[in-house]
N, C-alpha and C positions, 0 to 999 in steps of 0.2 A: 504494500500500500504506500503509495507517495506522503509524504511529509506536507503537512503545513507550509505555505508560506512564513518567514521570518519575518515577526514583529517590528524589526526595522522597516522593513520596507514598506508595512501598512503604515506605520509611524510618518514615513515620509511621504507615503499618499498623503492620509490628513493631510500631511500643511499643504500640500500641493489644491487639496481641494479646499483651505482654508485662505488659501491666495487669490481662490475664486474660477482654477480651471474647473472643467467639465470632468467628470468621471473616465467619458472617452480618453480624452485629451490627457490629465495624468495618469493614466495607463500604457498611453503610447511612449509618454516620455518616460515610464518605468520601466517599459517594455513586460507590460504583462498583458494576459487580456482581454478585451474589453467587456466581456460578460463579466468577470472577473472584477473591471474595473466600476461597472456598472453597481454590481453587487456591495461592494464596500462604500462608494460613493453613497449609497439610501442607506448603508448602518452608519457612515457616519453624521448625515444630516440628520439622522431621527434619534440615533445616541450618543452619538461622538467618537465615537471608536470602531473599530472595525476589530473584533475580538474572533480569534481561534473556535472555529466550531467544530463540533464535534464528527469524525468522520466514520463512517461504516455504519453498516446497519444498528439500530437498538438492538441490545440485548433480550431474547424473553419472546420472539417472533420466529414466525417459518414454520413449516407445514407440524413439526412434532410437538409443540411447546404446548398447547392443548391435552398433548397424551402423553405427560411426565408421569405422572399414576400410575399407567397402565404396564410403562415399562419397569417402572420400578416396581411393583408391583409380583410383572413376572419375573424381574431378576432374584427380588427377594426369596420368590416359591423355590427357584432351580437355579444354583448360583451355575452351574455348570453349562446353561442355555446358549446357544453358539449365537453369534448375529441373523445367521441364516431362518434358523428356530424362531427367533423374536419378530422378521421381516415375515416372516408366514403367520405366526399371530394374528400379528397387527393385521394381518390384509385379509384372514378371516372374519378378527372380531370388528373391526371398522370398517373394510373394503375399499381402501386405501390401500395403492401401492407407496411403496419409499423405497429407495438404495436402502444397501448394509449398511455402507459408511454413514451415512446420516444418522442412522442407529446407536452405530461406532460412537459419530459426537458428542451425542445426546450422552450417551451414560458415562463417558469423560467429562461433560460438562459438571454430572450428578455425583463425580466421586467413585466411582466405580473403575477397577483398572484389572488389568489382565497381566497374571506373571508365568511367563511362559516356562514349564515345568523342566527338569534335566530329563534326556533321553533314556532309556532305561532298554537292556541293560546296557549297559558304560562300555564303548568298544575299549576294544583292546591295545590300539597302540597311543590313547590318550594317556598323559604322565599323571600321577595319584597326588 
């Protein structure tokens, strides 16, 4: 994900649109643009500043976020349940399809983690 713009440089919009250019206009002269320039020009004539907003989706959205219960739920009953198992669940009990991985997120997001077990039995030419 790209970075914010640096607060210097909105800093030196302001005065740019504080000297009475256009949004346009100090945008070209920053070299940024112009929706961009547009955009901070109306926060700073309605606030004053043109502050850091927050980027990427809200948290707590997207197709699973409704059906946190359910999978914890059935992680709780069968800690051993594969993604595959939970992906046919779901799409029994609600008729919804989803990826695994989406699955995957979701119970990373919930705390739930997977430790992948040592091979059994232990070959032979591995050092003890």
């Amino acid at each position: 994900m790209p970075a914010p713009l640096p607060m210097e440089l909105r800093e030196r919009f302001a005065r740019l649109i504080g000297e009475g250019l256009t949004g346009r206009e100090a945008s070209r002269r920053l070299q940024v643009s112009a929706a961009t320039g547009g955009r901070w020009a109306r926060q700073i004539r309605s606030s004053g500043s043109a502050p850091v907003a927050l980027m990427g989706r809200p948290p707590g959205t997207g197709k699973l976020a409704a059906h946190v219960g359910f999978f914890r739920e059935l992680v709780m009953q069968d800690p051993d349940i594969t993604l595959f198992e939970l992906r046919n669940a779901f799409a029994e009990a609600e008729g919804a399809t989803v990826h695994h991985s989406a699955i995957a997120s979701l119970l990373k997001r919930l705390g739930f983690t997977h430790k992948k077990g040592r091979w059994w039995p232990p070959s032979d030419d591995v050092q003890r």
